[in-house]
C-alpha positions in Angstrom: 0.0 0.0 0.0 1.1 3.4 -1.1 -0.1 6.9 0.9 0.8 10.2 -0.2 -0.9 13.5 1.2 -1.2 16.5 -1.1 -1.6 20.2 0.0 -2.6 23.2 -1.0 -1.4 25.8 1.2 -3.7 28.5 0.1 -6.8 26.3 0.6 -5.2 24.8 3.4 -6.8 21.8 2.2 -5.4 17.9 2.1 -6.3 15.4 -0.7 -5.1 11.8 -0.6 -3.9 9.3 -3.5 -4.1 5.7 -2.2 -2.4 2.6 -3.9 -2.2 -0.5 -4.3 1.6 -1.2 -5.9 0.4 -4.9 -6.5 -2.5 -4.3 -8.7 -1.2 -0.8 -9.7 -4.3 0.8 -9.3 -4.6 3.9 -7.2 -7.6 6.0 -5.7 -7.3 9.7 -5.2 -10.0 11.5 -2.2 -11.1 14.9 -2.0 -8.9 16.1 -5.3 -9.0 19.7 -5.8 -9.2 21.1 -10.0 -5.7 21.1 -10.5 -6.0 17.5 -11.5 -2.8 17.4 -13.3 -0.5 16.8 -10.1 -2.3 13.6 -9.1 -2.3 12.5 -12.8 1.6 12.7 -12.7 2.0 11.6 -9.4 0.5 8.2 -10.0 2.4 8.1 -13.0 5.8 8.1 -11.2 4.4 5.8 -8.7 3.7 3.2 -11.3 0.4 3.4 -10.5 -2.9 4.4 -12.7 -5.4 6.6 -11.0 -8.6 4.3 -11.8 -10.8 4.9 -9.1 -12.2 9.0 -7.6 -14.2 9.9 -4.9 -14.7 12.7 -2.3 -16.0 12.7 1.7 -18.9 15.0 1.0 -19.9 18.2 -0.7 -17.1 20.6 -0.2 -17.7 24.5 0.0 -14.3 26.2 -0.1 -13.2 25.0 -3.8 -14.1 23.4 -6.6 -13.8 19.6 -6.6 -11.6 18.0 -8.9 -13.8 14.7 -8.8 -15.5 14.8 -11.9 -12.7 16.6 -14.1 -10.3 13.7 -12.8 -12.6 11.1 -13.4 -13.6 12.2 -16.9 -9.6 12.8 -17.7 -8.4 9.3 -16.4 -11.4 7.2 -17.4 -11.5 6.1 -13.3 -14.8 4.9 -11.4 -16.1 7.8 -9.5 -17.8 7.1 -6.7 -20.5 9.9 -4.5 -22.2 10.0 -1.5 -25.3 8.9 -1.6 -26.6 9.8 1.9 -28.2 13.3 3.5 -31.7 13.1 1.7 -32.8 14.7 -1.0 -31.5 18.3 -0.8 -28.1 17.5 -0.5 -27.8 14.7 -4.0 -25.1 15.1 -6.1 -27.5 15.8 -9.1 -24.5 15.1 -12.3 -24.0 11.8 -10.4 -26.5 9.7 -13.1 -24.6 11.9 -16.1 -21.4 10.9 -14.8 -21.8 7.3 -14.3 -20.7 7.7 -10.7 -21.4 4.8 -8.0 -23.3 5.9 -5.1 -21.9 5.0 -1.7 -24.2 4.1 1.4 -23.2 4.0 5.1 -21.3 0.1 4.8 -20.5 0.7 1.2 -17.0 -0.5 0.4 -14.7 -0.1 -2.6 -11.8 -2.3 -3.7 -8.3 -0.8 -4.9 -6.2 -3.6 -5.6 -6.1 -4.9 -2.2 -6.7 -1.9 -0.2 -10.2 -1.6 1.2 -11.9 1.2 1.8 -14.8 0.8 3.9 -17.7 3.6 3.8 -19.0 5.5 7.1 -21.9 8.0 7.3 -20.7 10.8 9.1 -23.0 13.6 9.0 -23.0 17.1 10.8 -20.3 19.4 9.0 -22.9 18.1 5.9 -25.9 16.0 5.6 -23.9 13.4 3.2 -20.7 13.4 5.0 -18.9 10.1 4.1 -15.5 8.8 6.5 -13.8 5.7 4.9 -11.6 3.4 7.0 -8.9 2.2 5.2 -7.6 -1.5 5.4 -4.5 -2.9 3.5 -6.1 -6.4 3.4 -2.6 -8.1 2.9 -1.2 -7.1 6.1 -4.5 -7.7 8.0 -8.0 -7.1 8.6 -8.3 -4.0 10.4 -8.1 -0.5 9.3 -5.0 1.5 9.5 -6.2 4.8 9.1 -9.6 6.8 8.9 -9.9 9.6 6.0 -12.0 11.8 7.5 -12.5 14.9 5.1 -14.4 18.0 7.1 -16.1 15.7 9.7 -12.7 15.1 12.4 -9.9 18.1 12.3 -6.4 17.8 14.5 -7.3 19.2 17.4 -11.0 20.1 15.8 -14.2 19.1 14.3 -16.1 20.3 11.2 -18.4 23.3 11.7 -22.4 22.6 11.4 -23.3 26.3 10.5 -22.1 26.3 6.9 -25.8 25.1 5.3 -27.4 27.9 7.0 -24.9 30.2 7.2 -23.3 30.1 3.4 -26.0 28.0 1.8 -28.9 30.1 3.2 -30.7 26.6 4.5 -32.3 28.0 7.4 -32.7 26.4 10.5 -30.5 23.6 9.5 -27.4 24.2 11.9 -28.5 23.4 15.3 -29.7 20.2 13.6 -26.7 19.5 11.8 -24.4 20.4 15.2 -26.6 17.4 17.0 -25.9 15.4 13.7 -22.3 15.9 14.5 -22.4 15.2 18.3 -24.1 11.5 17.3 -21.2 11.1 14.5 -18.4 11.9 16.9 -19.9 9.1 19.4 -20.1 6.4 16.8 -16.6 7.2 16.1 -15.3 7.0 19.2 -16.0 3.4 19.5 -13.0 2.6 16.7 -10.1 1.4 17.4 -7.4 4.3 19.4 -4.8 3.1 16.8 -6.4 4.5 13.8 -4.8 7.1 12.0 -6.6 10.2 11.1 -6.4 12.2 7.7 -8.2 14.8 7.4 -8.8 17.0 4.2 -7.8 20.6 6.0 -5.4 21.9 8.4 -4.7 25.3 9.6 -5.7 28.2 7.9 -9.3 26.8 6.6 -12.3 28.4 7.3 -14.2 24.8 8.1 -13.4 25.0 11.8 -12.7 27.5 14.6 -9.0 26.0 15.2 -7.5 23.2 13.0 -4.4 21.9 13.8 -1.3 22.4 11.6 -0.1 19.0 12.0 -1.1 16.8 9.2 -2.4 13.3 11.0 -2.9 12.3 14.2 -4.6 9.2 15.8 -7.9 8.5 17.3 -6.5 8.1 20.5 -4.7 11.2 20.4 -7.7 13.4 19.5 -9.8 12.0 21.9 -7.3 13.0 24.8 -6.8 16.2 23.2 -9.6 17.7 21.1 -11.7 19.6 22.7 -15.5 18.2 21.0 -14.4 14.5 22.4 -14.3 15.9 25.9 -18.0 17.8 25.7 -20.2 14.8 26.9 -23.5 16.5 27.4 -25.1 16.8 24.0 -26.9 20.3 24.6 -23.3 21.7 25.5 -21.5 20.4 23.0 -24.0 22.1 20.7 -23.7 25.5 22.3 -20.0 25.4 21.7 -19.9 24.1 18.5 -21.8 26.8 17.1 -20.5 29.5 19.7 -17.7 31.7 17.8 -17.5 30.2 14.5 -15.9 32.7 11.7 -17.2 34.3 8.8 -17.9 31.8 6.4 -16.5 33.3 2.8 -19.1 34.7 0.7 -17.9 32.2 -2.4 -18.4 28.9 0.1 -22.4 29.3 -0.8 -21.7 29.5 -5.0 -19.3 26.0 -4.2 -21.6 24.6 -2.7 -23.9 24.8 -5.7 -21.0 24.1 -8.5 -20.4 21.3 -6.5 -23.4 19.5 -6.3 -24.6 20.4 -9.2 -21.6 19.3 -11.3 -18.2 21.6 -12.0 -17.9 21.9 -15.6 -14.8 20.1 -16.9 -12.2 22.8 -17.8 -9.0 21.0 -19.2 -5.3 21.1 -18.5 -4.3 23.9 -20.3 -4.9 27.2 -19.6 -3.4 30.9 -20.6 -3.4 34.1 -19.3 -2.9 37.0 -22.3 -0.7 40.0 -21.9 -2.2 43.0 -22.3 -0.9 46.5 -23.4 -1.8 49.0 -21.0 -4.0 51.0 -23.0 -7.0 48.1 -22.3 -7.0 48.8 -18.4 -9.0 51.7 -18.7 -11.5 50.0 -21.1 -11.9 47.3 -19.3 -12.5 49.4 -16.1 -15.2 51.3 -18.1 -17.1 48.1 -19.5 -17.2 47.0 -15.4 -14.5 44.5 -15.5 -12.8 44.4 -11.7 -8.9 44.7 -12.4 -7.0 43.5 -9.3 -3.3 44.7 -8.7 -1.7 41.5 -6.9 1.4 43.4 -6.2 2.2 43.8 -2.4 0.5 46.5 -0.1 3.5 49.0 0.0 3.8 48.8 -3.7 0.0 49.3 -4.4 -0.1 52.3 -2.2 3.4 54.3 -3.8 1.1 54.4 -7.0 -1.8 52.4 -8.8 -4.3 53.0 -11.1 -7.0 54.1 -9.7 -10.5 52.3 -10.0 -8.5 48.9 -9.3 -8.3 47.1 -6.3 -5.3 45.6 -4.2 -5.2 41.7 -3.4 -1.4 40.8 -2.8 -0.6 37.2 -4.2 0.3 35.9 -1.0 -0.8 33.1 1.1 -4.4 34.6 1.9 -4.8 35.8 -1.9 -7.8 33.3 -2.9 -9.8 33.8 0.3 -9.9 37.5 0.0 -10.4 36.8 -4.0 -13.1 34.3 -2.8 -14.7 37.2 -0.5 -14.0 40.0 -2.7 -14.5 39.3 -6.6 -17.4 38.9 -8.3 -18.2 35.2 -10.3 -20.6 37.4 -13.7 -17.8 39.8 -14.4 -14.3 39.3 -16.4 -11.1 40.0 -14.1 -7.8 41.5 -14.8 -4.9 40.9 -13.1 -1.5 43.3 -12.2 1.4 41.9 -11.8 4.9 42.9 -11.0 6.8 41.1 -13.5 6.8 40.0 -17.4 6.2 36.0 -17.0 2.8 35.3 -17.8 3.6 32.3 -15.5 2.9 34.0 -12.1 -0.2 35.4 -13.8 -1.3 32.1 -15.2 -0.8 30.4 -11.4 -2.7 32.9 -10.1 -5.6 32.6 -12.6 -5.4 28.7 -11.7 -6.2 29.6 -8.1 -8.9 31.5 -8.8 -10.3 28.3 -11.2 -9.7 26.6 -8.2 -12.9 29.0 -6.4 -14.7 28.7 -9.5 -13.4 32.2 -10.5 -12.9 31.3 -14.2 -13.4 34.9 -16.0 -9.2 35.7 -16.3 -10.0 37.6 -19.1 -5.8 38.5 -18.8 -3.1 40.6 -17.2 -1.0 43.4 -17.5 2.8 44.2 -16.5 2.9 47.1 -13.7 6.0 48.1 -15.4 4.1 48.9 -18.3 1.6 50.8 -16.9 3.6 53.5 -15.0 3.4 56.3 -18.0 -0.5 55.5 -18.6 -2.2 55.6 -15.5 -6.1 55.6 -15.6 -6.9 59.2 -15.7 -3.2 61.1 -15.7 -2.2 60.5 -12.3 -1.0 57.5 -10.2 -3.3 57.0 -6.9 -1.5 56.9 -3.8 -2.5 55.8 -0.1 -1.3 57.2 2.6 -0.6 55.9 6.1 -1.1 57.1 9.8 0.2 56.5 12.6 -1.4 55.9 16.2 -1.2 59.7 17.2 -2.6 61.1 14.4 -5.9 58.4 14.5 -5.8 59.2 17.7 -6.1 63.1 17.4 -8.5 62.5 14.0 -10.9 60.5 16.9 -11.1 62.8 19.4 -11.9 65.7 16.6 -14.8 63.8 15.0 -13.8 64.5 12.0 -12.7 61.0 10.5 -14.7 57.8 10.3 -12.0 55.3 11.6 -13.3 51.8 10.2 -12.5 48.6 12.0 -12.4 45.8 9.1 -11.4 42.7 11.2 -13.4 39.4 11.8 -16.3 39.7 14.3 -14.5 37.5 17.1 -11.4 39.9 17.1 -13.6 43.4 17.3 -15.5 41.2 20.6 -12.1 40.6 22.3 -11.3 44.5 21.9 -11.4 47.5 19.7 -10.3 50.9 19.2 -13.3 53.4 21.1 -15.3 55.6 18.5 -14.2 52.8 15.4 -16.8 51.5 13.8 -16.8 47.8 12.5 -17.5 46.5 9.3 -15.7 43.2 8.1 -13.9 43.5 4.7 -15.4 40.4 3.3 -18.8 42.1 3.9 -17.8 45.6 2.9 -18.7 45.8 -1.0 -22.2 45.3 0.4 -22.0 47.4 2.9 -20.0 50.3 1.8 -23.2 52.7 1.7 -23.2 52.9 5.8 -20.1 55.1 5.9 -20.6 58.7 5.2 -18.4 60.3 2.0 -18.0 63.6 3.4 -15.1 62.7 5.8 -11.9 61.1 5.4 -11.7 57.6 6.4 -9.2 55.6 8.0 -9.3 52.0 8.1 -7.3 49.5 10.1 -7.3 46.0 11.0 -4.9 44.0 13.6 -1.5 44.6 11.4 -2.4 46.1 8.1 -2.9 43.7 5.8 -6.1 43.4 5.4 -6.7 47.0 6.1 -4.9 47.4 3.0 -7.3 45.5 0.8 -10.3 47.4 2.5 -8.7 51.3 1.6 -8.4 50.1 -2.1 -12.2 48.9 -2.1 -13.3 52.3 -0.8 -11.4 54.2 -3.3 -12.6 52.2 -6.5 -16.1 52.4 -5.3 -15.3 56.3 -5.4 -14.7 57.4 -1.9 -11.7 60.3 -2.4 -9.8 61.0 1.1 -8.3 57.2 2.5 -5.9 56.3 4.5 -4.2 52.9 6.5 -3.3 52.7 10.0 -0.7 49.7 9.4 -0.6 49.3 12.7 -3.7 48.2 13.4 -5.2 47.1 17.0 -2.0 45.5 17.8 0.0 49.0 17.8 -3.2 50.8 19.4 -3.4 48.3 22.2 0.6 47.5 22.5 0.6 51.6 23.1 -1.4 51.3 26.1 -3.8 53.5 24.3 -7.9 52.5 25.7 -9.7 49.9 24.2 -13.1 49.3 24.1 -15.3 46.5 24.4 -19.1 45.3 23.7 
């Protein structure tokens, strides 16, 4: 038996390729779009990918399932548990084999054995995995979004990105009844989970890849919660935003993703198209960093640095009926092309292509470079106490609760494009987070939706506190 975990450190997400090296068959779980890396993987393993199939009905990227399937000629195999609602409905189309709790599927002489683990979703599969040839019991568990390190899966997503109301209390039970019937296995089993630290399917996912039964039940905290109504109250109790694209996944994902290919190109553009495109309501993103976005930019685009958190604020941010642009900071149309492949891999599939900052210097948007200026503490400090600044707060919900800057007023940057109408235009505005970054992406939304006087307080409610400055709380 062959077991090889691959990442994605941006999604923060874990998909598995199984094999059998006798039979040379392999089985890849919860594959993400860029299908081509588990293609080539098998390939030098010796191996040919001939079965596909996922734990459930993921949210935060578009599932490679069908794509890899259709691309290798493997057996997929779907969920078919959590009633009608919640049916993978390209399942017939796709020839795909539905799996029931005590399902099993064969890969050589691996055996995966199927577990109905609802909660995090309605058709939440675990398989136990058993390498028949050194025994009869399962090894390890792969337990998608239903059993974190150190976490479990949240139960809010269905109402809370899906809009299914009053379906998260029910699911957090779900969960509760899940996590009891997988207690019972034995402690030896190893756990592999499809996310670690960094995804927005928990409250606090480990960064360490596996772990063991035994382990999490000493040490995560939902194996400790024995009274039922408890455990649901702290389940659901300070659970982040969930990304405004988790609710269009859900949809692509059940529906069916369409099949996009391996090949994919990213034009360079002179700079004289940016300001068309602006005008025809394309949304150009400059993916250079913060400090360079704010020493000059055209103005009317917005700032997403390609770093590590560049799809979830895409994913939050960016809009899935328009074309995009990018900006970037060199000539190779290959950072621009792996960029545009992270955005396929939200579903974001409009690149319509990029242009060179270099290039755009001499031809701003309307004759002059836009610039954003920072404060520091004293000076927000002095603007507060005059009234005459609106000093906007743009962290998560959880981090304004545990303490905020007096006289700031909160609104989250994934929600501000919808709620950008609440702050008055007739003042400057000031916007901070807890270190900048995100306070960043926030200033260049306000100014391309037309607001004229912003500025960044880099350093954010972690100077202002560190200061010794007051800070508020309700």
């Amino acid at each position: 038996m062959l077991l090889r975990l691959l990442y994605d450190e941006k999604l923060a997400h874990a998909s598995y390729l199984i094999g059998c090296q006798a039979s040379g068959e392999a089985m890849v779980v919860d594959p993400n779009r860029n299908v081509g890396r588990y293609v080539e993987l098998a390939r030098k393993e010796g191996l040919r990918v001939a079965h596909v199939t996922e734990t459930h009905i993921h949210a935060d990227f578009v599932s490679g399932a069908r794509e890899l399937a259709h691309r290798t000629g493997a057996r997929l195999y779907l969920s078919a548990m959590g009633g009608a609602d919640w049916q993978y409905r390209f399942a017939d189309a796709a020839g795909a084999e539905l799996l029931k709790d005590g399902s099993s599927i064969r890969v050589g002489a691996i055996e995966l054995s199927v577990l109905h683990t609802p909660g995090h979703t309605p058709e939440h599969l675990a398989f136990l995995v058993t390498d028949t040839r050194a025994g009869s019991d399962p090894m390890g568990a792969l337990t998608g979004d239903f059993l974190f390190v150190g976490d479990v899966g949240r139960p809010d997503l269905l109402e809370r990105a899906a809009k299914q109301h009053g379906t998260m209390v029910a699911s957090a039970h779900q969960l509760f009844a899940s996590l009891r019937r997988f207690r019972a296995l034995p402690e030896y089993l190893q756990i592999w989970p499809a996310h670690g630290a960094g995804s927005a399917c928990g409250k606090s996912l480990g960064a360490v890849p596996q772990s063991t039964l035994g382990y999490e039940k000493r040490t995560n905290w939902a194996f400790a919660v024995e009274d039922e109504e408890e455990f649901v109250r702290l389940i659901l109790e300070g659970q982040p935003e969930p990304p405004r694209y988790f609710a269009f996944m859900k949809q692509i994902n059940r529906d069916g993703p369409p099949l996009v290919g391996d090949t994919l190109r990213v034009e360079r553009l002179p700079a004289t198209r940016v300001a068309p495109a602006l005008a025809a309501g394309a949304v150009v993103v400059d993916t250079r960093s913060a400090q360079e976005y704010a020493r000059g930019a055209v103005r009317g685009t917005i700032n997403i640095p390609a770093n590590r958190a560049f799809v979830t604020w895409a994913g939050w941010l960016l809009p899935y009926d328009r074309d995009i642009y990018l900006i970037t900071d060199g000539k190779d149309a290959t950072a621009a092309e792996g960029m545009a492949r992270e955005l396929s891999g939200i579903g974001l599939d409009r690149v319509a292509g990029h242009f060179v900052a270099g290039d755009l210097k001499h031809s701003p948007n309307d004759g002059s470079p836009q610039e954003v200026p920072d404060v520091d503490g004293a000076t927000v400090e002095r603007s507060v106490a005059g009234g005459g600044v609106t000093l906007v707060d743009v962290r998560a919900a959880s981090e304004w609760r545990e303490g905020h800057i007096p006289s700031a007023r909160h609104l989250f940057l994934g929600e501000l494009p919808d709620r950008i109408e609440e702050l008055p235009r007739d003042r400057p505005v000031v916007v901070h987070c807890q270190n900048g970054g995100r306070a960043a992406i926030a200033a260049s939304v306000l100014l391309a939706r037309g607001f004229a006087d912003v500025a960044v307080f880099p350093g954010g409610f972690a100077e202002w506190k560190a200061s010794g400055r007051a800070v508020a709380r309700n």
